[in-house]
mmJSON file of the N, C-alpha and C atoms, coordinates in Angstrom:
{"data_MODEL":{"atom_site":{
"group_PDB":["ATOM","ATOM","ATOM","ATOM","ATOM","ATOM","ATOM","ATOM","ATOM","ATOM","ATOM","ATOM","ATOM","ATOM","ATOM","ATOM","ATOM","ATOM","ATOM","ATOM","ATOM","ATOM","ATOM","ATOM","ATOM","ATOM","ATOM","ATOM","ATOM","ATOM","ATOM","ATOM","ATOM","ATOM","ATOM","ATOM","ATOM","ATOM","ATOM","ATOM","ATOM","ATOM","ATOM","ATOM","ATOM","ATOM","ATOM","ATOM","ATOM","ATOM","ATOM","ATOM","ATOM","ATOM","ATOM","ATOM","ATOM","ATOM","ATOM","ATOM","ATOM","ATOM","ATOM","ATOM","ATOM","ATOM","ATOM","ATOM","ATOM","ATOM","ATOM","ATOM","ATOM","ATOM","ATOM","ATOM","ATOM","ATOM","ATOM","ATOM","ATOM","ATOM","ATOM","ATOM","ATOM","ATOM","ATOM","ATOM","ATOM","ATOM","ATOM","ATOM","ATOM","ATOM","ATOM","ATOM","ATOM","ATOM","ATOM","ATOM","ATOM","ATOM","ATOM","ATOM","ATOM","ATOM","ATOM","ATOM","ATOM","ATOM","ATOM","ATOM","ATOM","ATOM","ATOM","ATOM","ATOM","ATOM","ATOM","ATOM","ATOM","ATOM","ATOM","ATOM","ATOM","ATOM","ATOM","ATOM","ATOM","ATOM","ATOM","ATOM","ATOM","ATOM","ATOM","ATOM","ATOM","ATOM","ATOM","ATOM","ATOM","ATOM","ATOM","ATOM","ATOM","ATOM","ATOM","ATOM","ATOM","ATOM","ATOM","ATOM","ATOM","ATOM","ATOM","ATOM","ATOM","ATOM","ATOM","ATOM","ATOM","ATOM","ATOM","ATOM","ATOM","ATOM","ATOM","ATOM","ATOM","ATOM","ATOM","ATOM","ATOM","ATOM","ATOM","ATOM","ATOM"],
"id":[1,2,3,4,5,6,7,8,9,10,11,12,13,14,15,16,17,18,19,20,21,22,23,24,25,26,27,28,29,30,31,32,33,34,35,36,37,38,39,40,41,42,43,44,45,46,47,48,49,50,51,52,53,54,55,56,57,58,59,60,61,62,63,64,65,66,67,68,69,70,71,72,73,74,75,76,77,78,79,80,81,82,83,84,85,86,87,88,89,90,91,92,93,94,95,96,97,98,99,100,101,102,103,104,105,106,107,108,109,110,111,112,113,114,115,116,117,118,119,120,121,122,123,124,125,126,127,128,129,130,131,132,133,134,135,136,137,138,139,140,141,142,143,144,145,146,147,148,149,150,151,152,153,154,155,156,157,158,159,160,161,162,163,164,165,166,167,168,169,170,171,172,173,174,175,176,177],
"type_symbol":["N","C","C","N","C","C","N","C","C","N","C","C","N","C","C","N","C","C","N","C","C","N","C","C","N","C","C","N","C","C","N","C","C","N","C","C","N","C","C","N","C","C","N","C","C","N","C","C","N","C","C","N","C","C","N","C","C","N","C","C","N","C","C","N","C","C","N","C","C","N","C","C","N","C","C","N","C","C","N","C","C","N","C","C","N","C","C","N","C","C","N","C","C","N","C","C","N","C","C","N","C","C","N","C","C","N","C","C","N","C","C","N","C","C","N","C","C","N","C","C","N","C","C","N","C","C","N","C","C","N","C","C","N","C","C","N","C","C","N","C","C","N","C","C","N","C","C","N","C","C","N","C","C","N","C","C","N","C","C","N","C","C","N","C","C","N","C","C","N","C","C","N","C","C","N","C","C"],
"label_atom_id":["N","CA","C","N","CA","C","N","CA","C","N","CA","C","N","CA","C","N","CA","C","N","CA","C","N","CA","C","N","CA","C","N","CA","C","N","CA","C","N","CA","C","N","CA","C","N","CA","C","N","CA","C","N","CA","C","N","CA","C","N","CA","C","N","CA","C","N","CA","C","N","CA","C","N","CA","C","N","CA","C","N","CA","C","N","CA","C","N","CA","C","N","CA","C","N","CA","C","N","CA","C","N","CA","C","N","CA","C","N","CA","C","N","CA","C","N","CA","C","N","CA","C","N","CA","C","N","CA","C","N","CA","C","N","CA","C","N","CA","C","N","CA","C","N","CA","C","N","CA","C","N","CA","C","N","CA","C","N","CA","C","N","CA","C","N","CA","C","N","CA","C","N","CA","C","N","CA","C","N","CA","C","N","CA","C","N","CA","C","N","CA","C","N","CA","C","N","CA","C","N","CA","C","N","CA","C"],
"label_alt_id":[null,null,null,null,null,null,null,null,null,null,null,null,null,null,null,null,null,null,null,null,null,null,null,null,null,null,null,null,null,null,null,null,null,null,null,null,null,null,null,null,null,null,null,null,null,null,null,null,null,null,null,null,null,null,null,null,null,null,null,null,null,null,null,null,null,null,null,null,null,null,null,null,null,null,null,null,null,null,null,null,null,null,null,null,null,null,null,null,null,null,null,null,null,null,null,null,null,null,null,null,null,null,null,null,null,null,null,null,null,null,null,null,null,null,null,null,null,null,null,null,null,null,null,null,null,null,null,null,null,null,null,null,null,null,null,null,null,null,null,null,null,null,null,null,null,null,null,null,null,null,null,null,null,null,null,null,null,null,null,null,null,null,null,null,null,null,null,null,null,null,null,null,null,null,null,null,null],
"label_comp_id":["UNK","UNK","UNK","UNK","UNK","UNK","UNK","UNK","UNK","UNK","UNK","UNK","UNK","UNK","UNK","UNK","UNK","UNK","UNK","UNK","UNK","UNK","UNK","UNK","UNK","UNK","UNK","UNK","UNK","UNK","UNK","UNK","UNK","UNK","UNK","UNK","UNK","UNK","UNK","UNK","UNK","UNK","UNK","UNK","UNK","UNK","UNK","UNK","UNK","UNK","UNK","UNK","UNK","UNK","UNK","UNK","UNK","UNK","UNK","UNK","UNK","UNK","UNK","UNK","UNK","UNK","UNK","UNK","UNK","UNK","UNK","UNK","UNK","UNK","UNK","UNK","UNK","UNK","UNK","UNK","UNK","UNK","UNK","UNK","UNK","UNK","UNK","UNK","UNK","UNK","UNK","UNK","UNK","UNK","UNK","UNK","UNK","UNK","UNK","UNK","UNK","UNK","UNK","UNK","UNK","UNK","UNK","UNK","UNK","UNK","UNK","UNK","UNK","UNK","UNK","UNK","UNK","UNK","UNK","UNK","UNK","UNK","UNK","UNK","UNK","UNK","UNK","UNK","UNK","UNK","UNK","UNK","UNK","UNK","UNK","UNK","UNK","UNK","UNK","UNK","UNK","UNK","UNK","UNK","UNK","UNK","UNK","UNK","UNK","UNK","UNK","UNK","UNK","UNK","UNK","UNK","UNK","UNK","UNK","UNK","UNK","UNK","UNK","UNK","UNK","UNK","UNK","UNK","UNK","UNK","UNK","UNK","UNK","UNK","UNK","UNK","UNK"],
"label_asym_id":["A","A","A","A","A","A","A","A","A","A","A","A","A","A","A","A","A","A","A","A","A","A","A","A","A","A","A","A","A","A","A","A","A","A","A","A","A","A","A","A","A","A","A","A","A","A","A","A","A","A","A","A","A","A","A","A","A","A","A","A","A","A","A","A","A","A","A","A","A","A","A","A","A","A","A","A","A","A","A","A","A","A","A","A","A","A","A","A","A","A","A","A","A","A","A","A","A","A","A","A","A","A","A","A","A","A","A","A","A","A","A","A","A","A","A","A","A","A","A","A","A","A","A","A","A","A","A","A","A","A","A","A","A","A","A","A","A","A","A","A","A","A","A","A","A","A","A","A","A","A","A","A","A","A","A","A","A","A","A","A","A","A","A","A","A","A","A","A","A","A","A","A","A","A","A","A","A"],
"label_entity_id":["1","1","1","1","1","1","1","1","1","1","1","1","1","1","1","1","1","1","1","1","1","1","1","1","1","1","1","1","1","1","1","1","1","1","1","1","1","1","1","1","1","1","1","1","1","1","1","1","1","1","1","1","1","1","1","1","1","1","1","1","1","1","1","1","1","1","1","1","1","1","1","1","1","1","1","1","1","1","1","1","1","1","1","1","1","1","1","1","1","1","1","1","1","1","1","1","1","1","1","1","1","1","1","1","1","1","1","1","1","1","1","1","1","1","1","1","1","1","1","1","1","1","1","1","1","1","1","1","1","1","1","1","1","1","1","1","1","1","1","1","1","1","1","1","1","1","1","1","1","1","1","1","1","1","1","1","1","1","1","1","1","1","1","1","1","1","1","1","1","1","1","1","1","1","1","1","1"],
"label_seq_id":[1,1,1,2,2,2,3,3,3,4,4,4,5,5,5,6,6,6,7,7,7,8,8,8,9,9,9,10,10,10,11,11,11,12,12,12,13,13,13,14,14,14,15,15,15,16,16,16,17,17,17,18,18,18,19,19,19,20,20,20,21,21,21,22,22,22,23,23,23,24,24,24,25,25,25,26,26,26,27,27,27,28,28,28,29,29,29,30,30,30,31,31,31,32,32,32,33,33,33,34,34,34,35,35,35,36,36,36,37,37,37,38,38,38,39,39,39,40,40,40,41,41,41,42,42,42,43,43,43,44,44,44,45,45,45,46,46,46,47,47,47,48,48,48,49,49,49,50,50,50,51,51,51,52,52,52,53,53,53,54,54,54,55,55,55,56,56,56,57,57,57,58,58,58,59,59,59],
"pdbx_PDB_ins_code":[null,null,null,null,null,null,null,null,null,null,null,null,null,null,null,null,null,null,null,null,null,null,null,null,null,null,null,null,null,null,null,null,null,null,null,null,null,null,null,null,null,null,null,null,null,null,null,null,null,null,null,null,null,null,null,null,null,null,null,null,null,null,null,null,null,null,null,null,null,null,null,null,null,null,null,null,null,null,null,null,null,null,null,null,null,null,null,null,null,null,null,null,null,null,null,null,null,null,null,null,null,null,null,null,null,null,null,null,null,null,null,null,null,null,null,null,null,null,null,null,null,null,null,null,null,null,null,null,null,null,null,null,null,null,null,null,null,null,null,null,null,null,null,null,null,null,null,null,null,null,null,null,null,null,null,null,null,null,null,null,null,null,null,null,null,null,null,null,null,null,null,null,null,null,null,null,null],
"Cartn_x":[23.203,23.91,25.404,26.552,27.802,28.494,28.708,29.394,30.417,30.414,31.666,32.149,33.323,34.024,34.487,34.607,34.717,36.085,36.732,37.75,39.239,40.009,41.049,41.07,40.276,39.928,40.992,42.029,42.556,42.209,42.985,42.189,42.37,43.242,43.284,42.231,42.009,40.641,39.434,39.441,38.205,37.813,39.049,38.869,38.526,39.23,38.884,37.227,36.682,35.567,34.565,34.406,34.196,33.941,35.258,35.709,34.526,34.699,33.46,32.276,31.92,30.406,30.137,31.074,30.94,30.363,31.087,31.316,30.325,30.102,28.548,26.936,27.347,26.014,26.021,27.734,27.658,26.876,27.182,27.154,25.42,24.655,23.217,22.662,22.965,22.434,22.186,23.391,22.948,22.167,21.518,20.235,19.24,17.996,16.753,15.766,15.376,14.004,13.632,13.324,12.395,12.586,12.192,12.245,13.699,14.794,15.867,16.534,16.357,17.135,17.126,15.98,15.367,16.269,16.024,16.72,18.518,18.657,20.363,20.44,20.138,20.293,20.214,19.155,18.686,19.991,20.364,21.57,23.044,23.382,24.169,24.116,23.01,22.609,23.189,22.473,22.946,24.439,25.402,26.505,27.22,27.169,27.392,27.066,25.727,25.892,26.527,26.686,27.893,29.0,30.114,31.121,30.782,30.372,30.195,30.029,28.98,29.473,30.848,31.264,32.978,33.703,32.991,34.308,34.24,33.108,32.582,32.972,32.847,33.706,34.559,35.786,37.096,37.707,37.136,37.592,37.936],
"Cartn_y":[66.161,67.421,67.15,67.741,67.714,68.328,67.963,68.691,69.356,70.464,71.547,71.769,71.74,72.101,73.602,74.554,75.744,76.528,75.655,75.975,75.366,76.632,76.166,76.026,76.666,76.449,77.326,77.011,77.832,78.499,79.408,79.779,78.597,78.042,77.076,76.077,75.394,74.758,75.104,76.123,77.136,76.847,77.218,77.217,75.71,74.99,73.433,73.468,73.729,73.561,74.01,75.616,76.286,75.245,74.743,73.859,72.843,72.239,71.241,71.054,72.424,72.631,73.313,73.608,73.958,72.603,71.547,70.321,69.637,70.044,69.174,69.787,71.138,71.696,71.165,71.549,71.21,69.861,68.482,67.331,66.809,67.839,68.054,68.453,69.206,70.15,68.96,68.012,67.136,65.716,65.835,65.047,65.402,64.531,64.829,65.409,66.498,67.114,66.23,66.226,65.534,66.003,65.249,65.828,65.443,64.489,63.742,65.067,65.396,66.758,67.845,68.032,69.802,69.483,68.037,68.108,67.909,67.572,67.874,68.881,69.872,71.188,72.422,71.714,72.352,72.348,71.114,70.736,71.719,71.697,72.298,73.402,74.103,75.668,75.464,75.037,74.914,74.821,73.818,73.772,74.956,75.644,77.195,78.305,78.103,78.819,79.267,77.696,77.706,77.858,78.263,78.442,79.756,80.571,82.07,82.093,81.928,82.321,81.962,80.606,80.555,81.959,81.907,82.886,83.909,84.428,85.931,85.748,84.553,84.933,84.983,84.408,84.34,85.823,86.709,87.501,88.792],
"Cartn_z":[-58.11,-58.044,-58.132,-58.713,-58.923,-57.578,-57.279,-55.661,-56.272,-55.631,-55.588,-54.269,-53.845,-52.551,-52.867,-52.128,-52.415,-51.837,-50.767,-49.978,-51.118,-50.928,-51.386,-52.918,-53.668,-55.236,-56.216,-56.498,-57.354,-58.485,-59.619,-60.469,-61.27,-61.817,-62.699,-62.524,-61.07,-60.956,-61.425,-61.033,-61.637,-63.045,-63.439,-65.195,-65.361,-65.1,-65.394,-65.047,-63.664,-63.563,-64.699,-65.152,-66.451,-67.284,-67.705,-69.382,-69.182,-68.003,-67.557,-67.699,-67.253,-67.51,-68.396,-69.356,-70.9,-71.89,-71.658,-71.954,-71.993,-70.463,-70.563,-70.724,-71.061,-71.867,-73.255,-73.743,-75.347,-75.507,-74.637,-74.236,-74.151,-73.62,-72.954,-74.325,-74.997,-75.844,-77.583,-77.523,-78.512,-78.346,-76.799,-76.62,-76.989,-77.4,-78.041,-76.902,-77.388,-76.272,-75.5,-73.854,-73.183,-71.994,-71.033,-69.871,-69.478,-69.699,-69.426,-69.929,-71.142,-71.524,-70.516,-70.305,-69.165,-68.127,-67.354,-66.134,-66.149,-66.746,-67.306,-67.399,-68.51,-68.494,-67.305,-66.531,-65.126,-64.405,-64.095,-63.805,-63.744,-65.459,-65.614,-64.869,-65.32,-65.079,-63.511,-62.542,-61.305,-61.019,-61.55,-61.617,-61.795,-63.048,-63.499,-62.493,-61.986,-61.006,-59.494,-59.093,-57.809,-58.33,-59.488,-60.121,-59.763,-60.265,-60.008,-59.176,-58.235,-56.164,-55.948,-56.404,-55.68,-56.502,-57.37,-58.074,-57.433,-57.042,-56.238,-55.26,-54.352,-52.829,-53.431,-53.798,-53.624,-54.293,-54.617,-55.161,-53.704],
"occupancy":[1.0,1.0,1.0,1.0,1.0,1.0,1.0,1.0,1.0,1.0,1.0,1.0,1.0,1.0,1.0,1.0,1.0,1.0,1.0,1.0,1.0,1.0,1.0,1.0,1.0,1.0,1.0,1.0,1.0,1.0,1.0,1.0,1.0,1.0,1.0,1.0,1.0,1.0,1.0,1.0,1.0,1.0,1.0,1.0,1.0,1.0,1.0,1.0,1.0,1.0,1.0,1.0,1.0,1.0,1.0,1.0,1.0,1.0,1.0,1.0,1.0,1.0,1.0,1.0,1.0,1.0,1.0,1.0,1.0,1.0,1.0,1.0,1.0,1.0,1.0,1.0,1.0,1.0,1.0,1.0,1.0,1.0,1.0,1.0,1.0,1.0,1.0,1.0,1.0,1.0,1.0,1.0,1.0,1.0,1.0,1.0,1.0,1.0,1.0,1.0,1.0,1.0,1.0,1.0,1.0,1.0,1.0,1.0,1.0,1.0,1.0,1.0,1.0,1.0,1.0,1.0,1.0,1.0,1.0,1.0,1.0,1.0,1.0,1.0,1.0,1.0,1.0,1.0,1.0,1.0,1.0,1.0,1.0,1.0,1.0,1.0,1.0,1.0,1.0,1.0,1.0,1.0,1.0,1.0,1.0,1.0,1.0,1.0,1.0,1.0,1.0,1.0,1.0,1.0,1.0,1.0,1.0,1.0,1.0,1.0,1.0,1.0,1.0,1.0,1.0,1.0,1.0,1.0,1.0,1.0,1.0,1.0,1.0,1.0,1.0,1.0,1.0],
"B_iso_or_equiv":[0.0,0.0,0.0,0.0,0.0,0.0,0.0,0.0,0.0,0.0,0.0,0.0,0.0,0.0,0.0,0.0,0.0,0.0,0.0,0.0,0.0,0.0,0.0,0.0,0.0,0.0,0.0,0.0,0.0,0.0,0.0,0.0,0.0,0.0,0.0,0.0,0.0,0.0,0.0,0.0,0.0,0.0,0.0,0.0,0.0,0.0,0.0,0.0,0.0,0.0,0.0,0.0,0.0,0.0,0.0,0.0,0.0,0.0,0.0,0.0,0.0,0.0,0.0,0.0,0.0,0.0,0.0,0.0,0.0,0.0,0.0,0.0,0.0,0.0,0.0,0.0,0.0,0.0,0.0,0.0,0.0,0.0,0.0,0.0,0.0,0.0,0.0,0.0,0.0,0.0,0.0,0.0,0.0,0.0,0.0,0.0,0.0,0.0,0.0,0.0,0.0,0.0,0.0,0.0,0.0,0.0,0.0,0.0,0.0,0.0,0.0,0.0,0.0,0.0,0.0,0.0,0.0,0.0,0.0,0.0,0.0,0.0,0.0,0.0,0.0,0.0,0.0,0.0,0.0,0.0,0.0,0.0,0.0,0.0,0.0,0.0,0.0,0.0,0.0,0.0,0.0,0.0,0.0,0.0,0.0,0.0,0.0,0.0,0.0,0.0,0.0,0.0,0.0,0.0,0.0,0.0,0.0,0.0,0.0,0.0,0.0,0.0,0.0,0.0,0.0,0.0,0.0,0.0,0.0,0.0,0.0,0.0,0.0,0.0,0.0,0.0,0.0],
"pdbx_formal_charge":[null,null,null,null,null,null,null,null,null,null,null,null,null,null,null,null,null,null,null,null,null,null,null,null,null,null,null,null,null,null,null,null,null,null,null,null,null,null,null,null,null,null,null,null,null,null,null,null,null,null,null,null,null,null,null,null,null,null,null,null,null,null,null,null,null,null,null,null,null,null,null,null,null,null,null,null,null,null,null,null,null,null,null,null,null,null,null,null,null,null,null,null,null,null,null,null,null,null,null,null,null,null,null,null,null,null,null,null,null,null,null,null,null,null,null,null,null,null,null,null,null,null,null,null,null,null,null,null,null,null,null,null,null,null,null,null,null,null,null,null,null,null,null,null,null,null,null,null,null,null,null,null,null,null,null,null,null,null,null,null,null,null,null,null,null,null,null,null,null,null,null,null,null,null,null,null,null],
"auth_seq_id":[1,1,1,2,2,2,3,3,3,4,4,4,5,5,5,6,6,6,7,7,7,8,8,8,9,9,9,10,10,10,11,11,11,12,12,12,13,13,13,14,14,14,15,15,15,16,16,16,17,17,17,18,18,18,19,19,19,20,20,20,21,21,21,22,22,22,23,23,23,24,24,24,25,25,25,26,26,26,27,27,27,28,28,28,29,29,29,30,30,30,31,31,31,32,32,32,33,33,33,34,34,34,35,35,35,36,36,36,37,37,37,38,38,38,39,39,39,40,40,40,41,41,41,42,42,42,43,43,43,44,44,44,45,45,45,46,46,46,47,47,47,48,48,48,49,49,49,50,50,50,51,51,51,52,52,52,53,53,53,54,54,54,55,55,55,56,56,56,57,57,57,58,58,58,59,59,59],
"auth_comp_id":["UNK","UNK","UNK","UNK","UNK","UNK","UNK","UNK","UNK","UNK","UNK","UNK","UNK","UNK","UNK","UNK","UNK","UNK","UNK","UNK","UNK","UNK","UNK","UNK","UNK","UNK","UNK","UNK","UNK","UNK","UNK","UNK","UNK","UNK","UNK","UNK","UNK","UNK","UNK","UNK","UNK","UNK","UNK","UNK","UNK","UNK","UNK","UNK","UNK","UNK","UNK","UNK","UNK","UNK","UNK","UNK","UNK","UNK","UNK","UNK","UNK","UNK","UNK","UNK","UNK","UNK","UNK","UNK","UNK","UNK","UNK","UNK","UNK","UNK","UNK","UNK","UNK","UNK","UNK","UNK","UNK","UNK","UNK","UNK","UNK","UNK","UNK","UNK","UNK","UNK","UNK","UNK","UNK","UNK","UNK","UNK","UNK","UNK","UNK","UNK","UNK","UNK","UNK","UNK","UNK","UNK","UNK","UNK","UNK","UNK","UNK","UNK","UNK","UNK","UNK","UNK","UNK","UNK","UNK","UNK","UNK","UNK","UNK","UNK","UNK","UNK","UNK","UNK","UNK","UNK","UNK","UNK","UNK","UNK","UNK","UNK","UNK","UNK","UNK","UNK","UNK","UNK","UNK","UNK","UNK","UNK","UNK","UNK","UNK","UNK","UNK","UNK","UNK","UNK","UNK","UNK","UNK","UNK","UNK","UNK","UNK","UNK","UNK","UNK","UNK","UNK","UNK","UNK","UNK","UNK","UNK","UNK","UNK","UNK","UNK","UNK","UNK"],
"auth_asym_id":["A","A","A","A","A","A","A","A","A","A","A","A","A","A","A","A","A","A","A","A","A","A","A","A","A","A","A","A","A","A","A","A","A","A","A","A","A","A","A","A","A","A","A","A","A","A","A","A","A","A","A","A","A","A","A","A","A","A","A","A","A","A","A","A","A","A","A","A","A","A","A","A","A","A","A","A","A","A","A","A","A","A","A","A","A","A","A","A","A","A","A","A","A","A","A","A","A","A","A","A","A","A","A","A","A","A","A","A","A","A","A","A","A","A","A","A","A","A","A","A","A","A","A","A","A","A","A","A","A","A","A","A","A","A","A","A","A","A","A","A","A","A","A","A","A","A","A","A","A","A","A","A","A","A","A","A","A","A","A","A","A","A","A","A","A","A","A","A","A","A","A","A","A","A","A","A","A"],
"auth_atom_id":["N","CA","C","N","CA","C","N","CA","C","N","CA","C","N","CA","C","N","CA","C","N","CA","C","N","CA","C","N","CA","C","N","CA","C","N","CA","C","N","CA","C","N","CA","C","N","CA","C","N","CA","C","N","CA","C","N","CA","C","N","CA","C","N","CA","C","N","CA","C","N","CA","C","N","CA","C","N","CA","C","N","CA","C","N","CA","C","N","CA","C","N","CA","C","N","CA","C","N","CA","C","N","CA","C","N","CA","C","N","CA","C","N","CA","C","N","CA","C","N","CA","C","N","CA","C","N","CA","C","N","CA","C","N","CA","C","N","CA","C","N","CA","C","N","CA","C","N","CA","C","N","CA","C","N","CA","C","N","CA","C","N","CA","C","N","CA","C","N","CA","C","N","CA","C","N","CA","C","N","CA","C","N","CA","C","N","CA","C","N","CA","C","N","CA","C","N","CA","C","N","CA","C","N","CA","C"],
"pdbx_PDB_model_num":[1,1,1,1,1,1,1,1,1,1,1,1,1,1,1,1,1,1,1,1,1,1,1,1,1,1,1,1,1,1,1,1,1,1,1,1,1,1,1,1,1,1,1,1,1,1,1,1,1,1,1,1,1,1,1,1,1,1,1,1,1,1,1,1,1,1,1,1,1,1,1,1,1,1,1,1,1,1,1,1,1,1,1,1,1,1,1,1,1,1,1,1,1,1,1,1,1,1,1,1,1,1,1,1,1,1,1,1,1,1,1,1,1,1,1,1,1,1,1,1,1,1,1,1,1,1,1,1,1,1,1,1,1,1,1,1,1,1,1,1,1,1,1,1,1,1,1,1,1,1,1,1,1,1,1,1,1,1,1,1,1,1,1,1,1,1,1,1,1,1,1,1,1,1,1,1,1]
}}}
């Protein structure tokens, strides 16, 4: 799992975080089918998703 700390996150962090896990879908996405692929991708997805809760608290 990619740890995210949630305290103190600016927006600019934010965005960096975003660019990140943009990066590493694009990154995921030109591996060959398998299960090594699914669970990366799973991954990401997870990552992406604690980005949006921080973003939602902090708002």
């Amino acid at each position: 799992m990619i740890p995210i700390k949630s305290t103190g996150r600016t927006l600019t962090e934010m965005q960096e975080l975003e660019a990140m896990a943009a990066e590493l879908l694009k990154t995921a996405r030109k591996l060959p089918p398998g299960p090594v692929r699914h669970d990366l991708l799973k991954e990401i997805g997870k990552f992406r998703a604690r980005i949006i809760a921080l973003k939602a608290k902090g708002k």
